[in-house]
Structure formats: C-alpha cells, structure tokens
C-alpha positions in Angstrom: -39.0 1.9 -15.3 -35.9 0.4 -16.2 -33.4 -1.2 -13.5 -30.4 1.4 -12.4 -27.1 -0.2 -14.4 -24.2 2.2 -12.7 -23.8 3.5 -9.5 -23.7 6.8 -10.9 -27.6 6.3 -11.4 -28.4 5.8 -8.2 -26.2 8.4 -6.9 -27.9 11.1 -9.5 -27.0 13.3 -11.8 -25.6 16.0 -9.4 -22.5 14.0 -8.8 -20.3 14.7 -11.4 -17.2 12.7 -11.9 -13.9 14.2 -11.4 -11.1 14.1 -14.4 -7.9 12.5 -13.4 -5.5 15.7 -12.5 -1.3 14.8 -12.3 0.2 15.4 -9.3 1.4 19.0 -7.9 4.9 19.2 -8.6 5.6 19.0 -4.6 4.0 15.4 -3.8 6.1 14.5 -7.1 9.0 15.5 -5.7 8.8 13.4 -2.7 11.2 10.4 -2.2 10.5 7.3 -0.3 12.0 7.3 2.9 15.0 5.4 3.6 15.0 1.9 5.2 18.3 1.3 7.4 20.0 -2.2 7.5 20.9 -3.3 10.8 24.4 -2.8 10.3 23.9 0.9 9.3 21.2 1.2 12.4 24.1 0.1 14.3 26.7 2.7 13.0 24.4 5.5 13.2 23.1 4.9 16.8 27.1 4.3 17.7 27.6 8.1 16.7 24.6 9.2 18.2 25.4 8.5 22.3 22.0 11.2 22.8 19.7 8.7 21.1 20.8 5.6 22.9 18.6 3.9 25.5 18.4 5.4 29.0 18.8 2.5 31.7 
C-alpha cells in the first residue's frame, strides 16, 4: 500500500471539496468602517455633550 500524498486521502473520499462561490451581493456591499483622526474625534465629541465623560 502506497503512502497517502494529500490530505484529502487521509480524510476520505466522503469529503468533497467545496467550489469557490462569490460573495452574496449584501457582504459585497459592505464598506469598511471609518477610522476618525484625532482632530475629527475631537469635533464630533465637542458636538456630542451626551457622549462626553462623566466625572
């Protein structure tokens, strides 16, 4: 008996392998989210007086 040469031989022959499928059209819609500057954290918590620290 020969030596198994891909993992798929040691798994067995009732995996099978998927086919690549392109994304839904909803996770391709999605943006990365937005990193703020410091300056613009700054602005935006300045007009925001609810989200500023309590002490």
């Amino acid at each position: 008996m020969k030596p198994p040469k891909r993992l798929s031989d040691l798994k067995g022959a009732s995996q099978r392998a998927e086919t690549y499928a392109p994304p839904t059209p909803k996770v391709s819609r999605q943006k990365p989210g937005k990193v703020l500057s410091a300056a613009e954290r700054a602005a935006f918590l300045a007009n925001r007086p609810d989200l500023k620290p309590k002490s």
